[in-house]
NULOTOR-274908 format. One line per 5 residues: number of its first residue (from 1); their letters; for each residue x negated, y negated, z negated of N, C-alpha, C, CB. Coordinates in steps of 0.1 Angstrom, whole numbers, plus 5000, padded with zeros to 4 digits. Glycine has a CB too. Layout:
% residues N
NUM) a) X Y Z X Y Z X Y Z X Y Z | ...
END
This chain:
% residues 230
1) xxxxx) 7086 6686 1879 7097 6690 1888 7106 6701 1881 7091 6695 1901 | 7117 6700 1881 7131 6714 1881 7131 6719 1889 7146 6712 1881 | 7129 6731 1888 7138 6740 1900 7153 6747 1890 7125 6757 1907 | 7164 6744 1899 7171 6750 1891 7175 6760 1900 7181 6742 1884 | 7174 6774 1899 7189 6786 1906 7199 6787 1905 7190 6798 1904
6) xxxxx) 7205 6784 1917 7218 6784 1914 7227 6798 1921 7224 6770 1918 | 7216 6807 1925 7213 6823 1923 7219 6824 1943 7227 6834 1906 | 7217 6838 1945 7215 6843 1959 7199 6838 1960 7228 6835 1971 | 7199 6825 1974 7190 6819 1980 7190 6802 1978 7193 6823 1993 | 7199 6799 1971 7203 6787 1966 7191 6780 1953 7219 6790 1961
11) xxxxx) 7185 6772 1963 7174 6760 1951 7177 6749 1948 7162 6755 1954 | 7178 6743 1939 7176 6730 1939 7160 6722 1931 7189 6726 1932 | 7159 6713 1942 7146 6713 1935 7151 6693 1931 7128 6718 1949 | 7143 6693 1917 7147 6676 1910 7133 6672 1906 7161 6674 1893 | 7130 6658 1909 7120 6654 1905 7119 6639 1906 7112 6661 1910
16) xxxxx) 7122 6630 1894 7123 6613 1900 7137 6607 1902 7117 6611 1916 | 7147 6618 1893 7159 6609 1902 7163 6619 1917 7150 6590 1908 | 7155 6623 1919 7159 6625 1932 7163 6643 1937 7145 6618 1940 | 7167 6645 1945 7173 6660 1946 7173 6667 1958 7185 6660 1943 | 7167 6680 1964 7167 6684 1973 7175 6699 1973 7154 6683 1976
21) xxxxx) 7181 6706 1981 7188 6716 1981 7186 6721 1990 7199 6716 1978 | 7185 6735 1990 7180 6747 1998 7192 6760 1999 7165 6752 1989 | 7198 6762 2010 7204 6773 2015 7219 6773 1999 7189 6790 2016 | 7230 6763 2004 7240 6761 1991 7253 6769 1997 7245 6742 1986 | 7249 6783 1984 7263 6793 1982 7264 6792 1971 7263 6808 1986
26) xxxxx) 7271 6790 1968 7277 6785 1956 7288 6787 1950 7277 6776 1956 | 7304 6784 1956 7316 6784 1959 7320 6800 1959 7319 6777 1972 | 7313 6805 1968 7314 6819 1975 7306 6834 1962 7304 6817 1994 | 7296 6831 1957 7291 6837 1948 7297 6842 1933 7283 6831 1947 | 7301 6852 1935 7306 6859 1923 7295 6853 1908 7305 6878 1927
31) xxxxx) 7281 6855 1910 7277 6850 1898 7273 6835 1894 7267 6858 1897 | 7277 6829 1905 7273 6812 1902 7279 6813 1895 7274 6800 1911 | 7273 6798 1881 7278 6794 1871 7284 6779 1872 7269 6796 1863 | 7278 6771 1886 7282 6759 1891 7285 6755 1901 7276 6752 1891 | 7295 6742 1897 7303 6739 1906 7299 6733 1917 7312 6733 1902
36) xxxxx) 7304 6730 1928 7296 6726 1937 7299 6708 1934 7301 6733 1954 | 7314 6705 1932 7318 6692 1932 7304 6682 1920 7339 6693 1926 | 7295 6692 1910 7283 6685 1902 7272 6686 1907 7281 6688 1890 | 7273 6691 1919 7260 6688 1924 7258 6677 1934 7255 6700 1930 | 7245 6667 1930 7240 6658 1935 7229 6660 1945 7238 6651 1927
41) xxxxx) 7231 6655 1957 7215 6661 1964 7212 6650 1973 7214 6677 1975 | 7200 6647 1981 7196 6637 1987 7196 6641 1999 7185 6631 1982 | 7191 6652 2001 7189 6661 2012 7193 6674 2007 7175 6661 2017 | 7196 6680 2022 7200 6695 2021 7196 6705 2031 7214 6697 2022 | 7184 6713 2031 7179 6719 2037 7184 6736 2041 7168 6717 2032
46) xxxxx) 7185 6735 2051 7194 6752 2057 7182 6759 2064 7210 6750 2071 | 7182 6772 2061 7178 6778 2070 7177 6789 2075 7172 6776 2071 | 7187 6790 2082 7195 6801 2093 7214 6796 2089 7191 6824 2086 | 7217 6803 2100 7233 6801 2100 7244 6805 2089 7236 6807 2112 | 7236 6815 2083 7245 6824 2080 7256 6823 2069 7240 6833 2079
51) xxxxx) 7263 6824 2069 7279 6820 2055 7270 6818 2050 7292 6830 2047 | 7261 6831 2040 7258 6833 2025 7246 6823 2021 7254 6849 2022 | 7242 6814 2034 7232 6798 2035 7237 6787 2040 7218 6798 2043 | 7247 6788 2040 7250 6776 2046 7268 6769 2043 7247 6779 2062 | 7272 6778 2037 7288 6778 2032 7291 6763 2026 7291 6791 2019
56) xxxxx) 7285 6764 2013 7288 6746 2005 7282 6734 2015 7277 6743 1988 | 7271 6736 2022 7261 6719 2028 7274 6714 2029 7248 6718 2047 | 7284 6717 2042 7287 6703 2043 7300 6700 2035 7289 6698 2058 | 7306 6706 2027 7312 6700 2017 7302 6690 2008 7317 6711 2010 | 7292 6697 2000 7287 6685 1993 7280 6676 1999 7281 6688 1982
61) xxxxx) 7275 6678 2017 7266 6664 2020 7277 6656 2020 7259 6662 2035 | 7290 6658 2026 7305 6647 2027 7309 6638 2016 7319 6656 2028 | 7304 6642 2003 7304 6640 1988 7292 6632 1985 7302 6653 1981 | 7282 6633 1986 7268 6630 1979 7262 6620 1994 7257 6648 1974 | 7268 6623 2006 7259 6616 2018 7249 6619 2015 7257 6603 2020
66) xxxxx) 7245 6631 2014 7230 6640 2018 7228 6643 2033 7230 6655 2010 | 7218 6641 2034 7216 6647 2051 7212 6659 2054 7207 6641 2059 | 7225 6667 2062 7215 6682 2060 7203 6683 2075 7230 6699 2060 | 7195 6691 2070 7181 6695 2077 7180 6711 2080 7168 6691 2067 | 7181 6712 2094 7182 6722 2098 7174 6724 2113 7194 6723 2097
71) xxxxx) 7174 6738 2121 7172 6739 2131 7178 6731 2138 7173 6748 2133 | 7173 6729 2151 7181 6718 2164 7202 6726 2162 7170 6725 2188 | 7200 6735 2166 7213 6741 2170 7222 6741 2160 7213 6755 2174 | 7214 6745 2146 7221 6740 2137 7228 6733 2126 7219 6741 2136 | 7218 6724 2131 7219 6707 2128 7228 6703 2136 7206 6698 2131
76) xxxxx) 7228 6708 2150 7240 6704 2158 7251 6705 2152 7242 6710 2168 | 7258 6718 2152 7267 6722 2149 7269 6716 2131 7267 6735 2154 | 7265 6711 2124 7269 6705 2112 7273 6695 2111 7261 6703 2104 | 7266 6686 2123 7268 6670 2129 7281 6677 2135 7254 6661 2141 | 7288 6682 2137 7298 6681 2142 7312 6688 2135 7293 6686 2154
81) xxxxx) 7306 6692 2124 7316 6695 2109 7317 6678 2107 7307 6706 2092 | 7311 6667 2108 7317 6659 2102 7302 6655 2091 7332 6666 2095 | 7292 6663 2089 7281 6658 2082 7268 6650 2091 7275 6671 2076 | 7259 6643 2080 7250 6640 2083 7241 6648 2085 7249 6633 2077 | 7232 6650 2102 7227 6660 2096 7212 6656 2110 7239 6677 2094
86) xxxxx) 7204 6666 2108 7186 6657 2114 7178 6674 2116 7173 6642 2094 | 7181 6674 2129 7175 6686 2132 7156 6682 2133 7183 6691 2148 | 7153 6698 2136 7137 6699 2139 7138 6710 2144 7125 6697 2128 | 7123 6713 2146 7125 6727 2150 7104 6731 2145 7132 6728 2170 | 7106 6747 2148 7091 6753 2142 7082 6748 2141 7086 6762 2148
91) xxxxx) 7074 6745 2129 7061 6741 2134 7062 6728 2133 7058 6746 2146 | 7071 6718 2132 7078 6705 2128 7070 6699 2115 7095 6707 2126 | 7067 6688 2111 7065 6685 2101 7074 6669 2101 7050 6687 2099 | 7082 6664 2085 7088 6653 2089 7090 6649 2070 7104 6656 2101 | 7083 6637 2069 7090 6629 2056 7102 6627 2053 7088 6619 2055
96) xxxxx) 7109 6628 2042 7125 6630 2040 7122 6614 2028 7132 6653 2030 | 7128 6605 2032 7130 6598 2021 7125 6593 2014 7133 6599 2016 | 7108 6589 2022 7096 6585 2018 7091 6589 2004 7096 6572 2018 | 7096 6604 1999 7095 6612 1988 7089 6624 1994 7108 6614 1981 | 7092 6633 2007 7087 6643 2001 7087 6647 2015 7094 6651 1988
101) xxxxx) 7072 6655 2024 7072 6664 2034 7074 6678 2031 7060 6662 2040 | 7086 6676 2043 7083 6693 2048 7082 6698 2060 7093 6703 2043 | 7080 6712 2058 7073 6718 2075 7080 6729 2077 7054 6723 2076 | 7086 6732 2089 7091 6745 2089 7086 6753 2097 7104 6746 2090 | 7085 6768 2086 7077 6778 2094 7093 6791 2097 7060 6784 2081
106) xxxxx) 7082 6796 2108 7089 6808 2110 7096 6820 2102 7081 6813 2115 | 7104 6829 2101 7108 6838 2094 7111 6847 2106 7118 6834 2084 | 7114 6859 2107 7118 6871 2112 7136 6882 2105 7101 6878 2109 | 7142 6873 2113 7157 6874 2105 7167 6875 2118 7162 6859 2095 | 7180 6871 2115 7188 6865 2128 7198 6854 2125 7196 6875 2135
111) xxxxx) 7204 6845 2131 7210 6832 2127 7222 6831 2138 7198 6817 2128 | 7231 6829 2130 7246 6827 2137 7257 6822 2131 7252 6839 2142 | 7267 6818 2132 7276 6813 2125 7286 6821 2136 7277 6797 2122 | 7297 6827 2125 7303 6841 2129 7319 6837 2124 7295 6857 2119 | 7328 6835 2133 7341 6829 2133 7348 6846 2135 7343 6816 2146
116) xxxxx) 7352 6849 2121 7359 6862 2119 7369 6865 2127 7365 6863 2108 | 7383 6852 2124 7392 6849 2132 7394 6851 2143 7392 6841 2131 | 7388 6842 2152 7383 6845 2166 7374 6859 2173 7374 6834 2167 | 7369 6865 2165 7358 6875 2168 7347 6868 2177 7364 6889 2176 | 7343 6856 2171 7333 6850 2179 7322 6843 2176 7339 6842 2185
121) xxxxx) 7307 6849 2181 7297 6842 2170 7288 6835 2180 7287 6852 2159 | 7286 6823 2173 7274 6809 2175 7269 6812 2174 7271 6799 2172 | 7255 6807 2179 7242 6812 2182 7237 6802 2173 7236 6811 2197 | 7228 6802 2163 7223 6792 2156 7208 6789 2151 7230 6794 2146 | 7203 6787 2169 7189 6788 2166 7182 6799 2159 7187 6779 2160
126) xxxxx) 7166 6797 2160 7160 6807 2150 7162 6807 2135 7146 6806 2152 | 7156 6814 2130 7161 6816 2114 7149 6811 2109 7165 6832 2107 | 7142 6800 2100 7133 6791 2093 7133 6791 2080 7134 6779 2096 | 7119 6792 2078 7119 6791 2059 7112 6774 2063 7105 6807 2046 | 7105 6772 2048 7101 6758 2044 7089 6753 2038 7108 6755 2037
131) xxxxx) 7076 6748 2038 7072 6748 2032 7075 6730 2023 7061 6753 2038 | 7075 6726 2015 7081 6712 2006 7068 6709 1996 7098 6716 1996 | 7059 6702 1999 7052 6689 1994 7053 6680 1985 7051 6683 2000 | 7061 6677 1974 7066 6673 1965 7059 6671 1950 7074 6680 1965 | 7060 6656 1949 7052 6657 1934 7041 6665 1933 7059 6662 1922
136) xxxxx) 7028 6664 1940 7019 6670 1940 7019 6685 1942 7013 6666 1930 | 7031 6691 1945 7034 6706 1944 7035 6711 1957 7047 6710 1936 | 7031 6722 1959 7034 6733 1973 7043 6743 1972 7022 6741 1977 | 7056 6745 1980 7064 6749 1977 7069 6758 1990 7071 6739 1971 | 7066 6766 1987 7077 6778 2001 7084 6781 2000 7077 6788 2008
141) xxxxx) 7097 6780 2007 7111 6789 2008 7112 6793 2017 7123 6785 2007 | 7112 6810 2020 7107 6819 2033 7126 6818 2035 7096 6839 2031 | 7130 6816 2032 7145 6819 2039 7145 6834 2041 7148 6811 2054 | 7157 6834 2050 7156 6857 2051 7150 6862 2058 7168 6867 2054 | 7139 6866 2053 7128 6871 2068 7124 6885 2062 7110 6860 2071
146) xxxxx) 7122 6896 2065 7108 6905 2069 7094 6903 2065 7106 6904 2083 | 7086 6911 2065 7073 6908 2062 7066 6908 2075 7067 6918 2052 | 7055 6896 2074 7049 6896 2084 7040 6891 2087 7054 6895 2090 | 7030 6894 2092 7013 6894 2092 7006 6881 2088 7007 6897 2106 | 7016 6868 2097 7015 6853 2102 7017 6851 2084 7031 6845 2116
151) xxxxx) 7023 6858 2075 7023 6850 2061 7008 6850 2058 7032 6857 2049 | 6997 6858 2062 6985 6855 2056 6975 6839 2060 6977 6869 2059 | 6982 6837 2076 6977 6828 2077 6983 6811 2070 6976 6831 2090 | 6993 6814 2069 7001 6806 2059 6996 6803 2047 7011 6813 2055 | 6989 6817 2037 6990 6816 2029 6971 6806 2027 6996 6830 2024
156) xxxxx) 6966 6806 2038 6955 6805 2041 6949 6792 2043 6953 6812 2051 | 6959 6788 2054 6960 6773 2054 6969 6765 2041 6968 6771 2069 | 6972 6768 2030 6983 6758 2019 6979 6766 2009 7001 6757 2021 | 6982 6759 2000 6976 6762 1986 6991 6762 1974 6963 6745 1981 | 6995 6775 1976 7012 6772 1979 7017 6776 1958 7021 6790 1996
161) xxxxx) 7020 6767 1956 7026 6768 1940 7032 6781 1938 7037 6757 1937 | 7045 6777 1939 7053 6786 1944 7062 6790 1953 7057 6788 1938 | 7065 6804 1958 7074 6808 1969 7082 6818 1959 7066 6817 1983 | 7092 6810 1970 7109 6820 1966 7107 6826 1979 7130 6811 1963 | 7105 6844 1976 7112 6855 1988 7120 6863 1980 7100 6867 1997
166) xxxxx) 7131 6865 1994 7140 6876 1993 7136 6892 1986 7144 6877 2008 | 7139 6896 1979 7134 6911 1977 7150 6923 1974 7121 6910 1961 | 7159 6917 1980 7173 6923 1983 7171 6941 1990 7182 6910 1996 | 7160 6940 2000 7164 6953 2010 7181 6949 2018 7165 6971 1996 | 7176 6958 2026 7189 6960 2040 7189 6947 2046 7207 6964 2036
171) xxxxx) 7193 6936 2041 7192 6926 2050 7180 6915 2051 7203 6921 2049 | 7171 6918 2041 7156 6908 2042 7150 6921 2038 7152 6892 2030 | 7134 6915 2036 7126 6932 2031 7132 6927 2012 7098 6933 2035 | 7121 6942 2008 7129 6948 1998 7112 6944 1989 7138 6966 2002 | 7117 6946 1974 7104 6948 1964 7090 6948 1972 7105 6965 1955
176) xxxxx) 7090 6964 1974 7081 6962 1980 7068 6954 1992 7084 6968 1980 | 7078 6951 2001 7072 6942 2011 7067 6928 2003 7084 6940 2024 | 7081 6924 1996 7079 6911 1987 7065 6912 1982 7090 6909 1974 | 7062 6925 1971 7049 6922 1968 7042 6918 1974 7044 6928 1965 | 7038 6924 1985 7028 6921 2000 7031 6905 2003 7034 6931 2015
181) xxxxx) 7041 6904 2007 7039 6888 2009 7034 6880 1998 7053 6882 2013 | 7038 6885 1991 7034 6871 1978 7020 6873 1975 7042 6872 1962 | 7016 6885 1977 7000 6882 1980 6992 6878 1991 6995 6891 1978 | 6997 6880 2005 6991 6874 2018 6993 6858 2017 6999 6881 2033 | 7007 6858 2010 7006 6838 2010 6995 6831 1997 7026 6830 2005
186) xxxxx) 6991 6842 1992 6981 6837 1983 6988 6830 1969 6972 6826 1991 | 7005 6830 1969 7013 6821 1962 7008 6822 1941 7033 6826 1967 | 7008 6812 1942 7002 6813 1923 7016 6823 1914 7001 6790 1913 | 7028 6815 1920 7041 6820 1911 7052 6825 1922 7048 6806 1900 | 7059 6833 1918 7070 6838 1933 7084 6839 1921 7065 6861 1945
191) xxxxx) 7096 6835 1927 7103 6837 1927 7113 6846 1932 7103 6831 1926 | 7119 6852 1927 7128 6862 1936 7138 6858 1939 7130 6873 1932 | 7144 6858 1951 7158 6854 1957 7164 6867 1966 7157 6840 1967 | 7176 6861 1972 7187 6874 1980 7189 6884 1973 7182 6882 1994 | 7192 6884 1960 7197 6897 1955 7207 6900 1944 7186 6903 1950
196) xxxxx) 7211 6911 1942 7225 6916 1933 7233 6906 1933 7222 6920 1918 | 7235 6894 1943 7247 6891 1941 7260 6896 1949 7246 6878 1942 | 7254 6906 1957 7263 6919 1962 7259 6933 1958 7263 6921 1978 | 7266 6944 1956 7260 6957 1952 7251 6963 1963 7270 6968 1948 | 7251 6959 1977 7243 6964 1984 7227 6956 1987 7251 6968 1995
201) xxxxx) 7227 6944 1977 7215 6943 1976 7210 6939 1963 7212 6935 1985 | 7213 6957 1954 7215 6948 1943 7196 6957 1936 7236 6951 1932 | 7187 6949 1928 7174 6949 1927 7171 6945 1915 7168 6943 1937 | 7160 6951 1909 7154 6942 1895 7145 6935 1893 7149 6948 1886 | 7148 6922 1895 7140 6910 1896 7127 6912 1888 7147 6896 1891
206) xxxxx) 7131 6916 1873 7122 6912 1863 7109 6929 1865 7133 6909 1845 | 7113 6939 1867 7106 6947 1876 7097 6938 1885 7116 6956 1884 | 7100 6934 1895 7099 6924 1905 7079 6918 1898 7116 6910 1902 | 7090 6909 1891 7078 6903 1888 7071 6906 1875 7080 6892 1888 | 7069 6918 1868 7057 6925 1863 7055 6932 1875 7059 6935 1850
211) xxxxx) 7055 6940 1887 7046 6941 1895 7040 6931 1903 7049 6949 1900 | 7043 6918 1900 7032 6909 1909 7025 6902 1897 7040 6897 1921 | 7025 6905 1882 7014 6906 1874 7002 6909 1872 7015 6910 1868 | 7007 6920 1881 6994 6930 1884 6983 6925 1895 6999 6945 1890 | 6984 6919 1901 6981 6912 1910 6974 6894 1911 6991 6914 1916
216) xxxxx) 6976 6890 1897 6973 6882 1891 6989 6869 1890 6958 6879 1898 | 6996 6872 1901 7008 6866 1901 7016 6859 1894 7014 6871 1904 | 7021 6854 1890 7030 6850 1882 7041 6853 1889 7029 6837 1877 | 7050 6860 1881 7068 6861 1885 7079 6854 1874 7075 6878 1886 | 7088 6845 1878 7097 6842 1874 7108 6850 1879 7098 6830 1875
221) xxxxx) 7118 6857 1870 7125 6861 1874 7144 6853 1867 7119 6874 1871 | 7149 6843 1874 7159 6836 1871 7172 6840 1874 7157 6824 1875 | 7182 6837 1863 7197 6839 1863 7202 6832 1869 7203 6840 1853 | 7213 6823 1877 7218 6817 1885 7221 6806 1869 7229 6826 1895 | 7218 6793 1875 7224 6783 1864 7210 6779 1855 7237 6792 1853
226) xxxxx) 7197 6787 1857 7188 6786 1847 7177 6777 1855 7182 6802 1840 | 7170 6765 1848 7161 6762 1851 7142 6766 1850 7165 6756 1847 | 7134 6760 1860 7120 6762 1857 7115 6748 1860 7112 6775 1865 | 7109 6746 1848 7101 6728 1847 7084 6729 1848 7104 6720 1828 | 7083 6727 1860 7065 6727 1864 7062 6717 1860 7058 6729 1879
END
C-alpha cells in the first residue's frame, strides 16, 4: 500500500489500482505540491465539516465519480453540492467497493460548514475519525479530536498499523497529548497530521516522532507530496 500526504489532514491511501482519500485540502493549502485536477480516487472519506477537510471532495468526486463518505448530515449536504455521496454514522461499519472496510469512530472536535458571506453556519453532524481495513492493514484516521480515554479501548480492540493524529495544538491536541494517544491506541507507526500549514499551528513533526521512539513507536514524519510504501 501508498500512503501518499498531500499535507494538513489530507491522505491518500493506493493499493490495486484502486484509491481512497481522506479529509482533501489541497487547492486551499499554501504547502501542497498537488493538483487536485491529478488526483484519482474511488472513494472520498470526510470527517467533520470543516473548509480545511472538506474544501476539494466535491470538486474531485464530480471528476473521478468517487463517492464521498461521510456523517449522515454531511453526506447530506454533499449530495446536495451535486456529489455522490453515502452517509453513516458512529460506530457504523460498511464495505466500500468490495475492497476495503471501514468503521467510524468517535473524535471529540466540532463540525460545521460556515458560510462567511451570509454569517451563517450548518450544523454538520458529529466530527469522526476512521478506522480502514485494507490489504491486510489497520489503519486509523482520528480526524480532529482531543485526547481521550475511549482511544485505549480502541486501541485494545484493533491491532492498528498505523494512525495519523493531529499534533497542531489550539485547534486539535498538541505533541504532547498525541504522544499519549499513540500509545493508548497501541498504534505500531503514527503519523503526524494538522500542522504548520498555518503559523498558528505550526509544530515539529520530526521532534514528534523521535519522541514516540522512545516508546517503542515508529514515527513517520512526511512533507506534503511524499510517499510511505508498507
Amino acid at each position: 500500500m501508498d500512503i501518499l500526504y498531500h499535507g494538513h489532514s489530507c491522505i491518500q491511501l493506493s493499493s490495486g489500482g484502486r484509491s481512497i482519500l481522506i479529509d482533501p485540502f489541497i487547492s486551499g493549502n499554501p504547502h501542497a505540491v498537488t493538483k487536485i485536477d491529478s488526483i484519482d480516487a474511488d472513494f472520498i472519506l470526510l470527517t467533520h465539516g470543516h473548509t480545511d477537510h472538506t474544501l476539494d471532495a466535491v470538486p474531485i468526486a464530480k471528476r473521478t465519480g468517487a463517492t464521498i463518505v461521510a456523517i449522515h448530515e454531511l453526506a447530506t449536504y454533499m449530495g446536495w453540492q451535486g456529489a455522490k455521496a453515502m452517509g453513516m454514522n458512529m460506530g457504523g461499519k460498511v464495505t466500500l467497493g468490495g475492497f476495503v472496510e471501514i468503521e467510524m469512530i468517535q473524535a471529540f472536535h466540532s463540525s460545521s460548514i460556515i458560510l462567511e458571506q451570509e454569517q451563517k453556519i450548518i450544523y454538520a453532524g458529529m466530527p469522526a475519525g476512521y478506522i480502514v481495513r485494507w490489504d491486510g492493514l489497520t489503519l486509523l484516521h482520528s480526524g480532529d479530536t482531543s485526547l481521550f480515554s475511549d482511544m485505549k479501548m480502541i486501541g485494545e480492540r484493533n491491532s492498528i498499523d498505523v494512525a495519523f493524529l493531529p499534533i497542531g495544538n489550539l485547534f486539535t491536541m498538541g505533541p504532547e497529548d498525541a504522544e499519549t494517544a499513540a500509545q493508548w491506541l497501541q498504534a505500531k507507526r503514527v503519523l503526524p497530521l494538522h500542522y504548520n500549514t498555518f503559523p498558528p499551528i505550526a509544530q515539529d513533526g520530526e521532534q514528534f516522532a523521535e519522541r514516540l521512539a522512545q516508546h517503542g513507536i515508529q514515527g513517520s514524519s512526511l512533507k506534503p507530496g511524499q510517499t510511505l510504501t508498507l
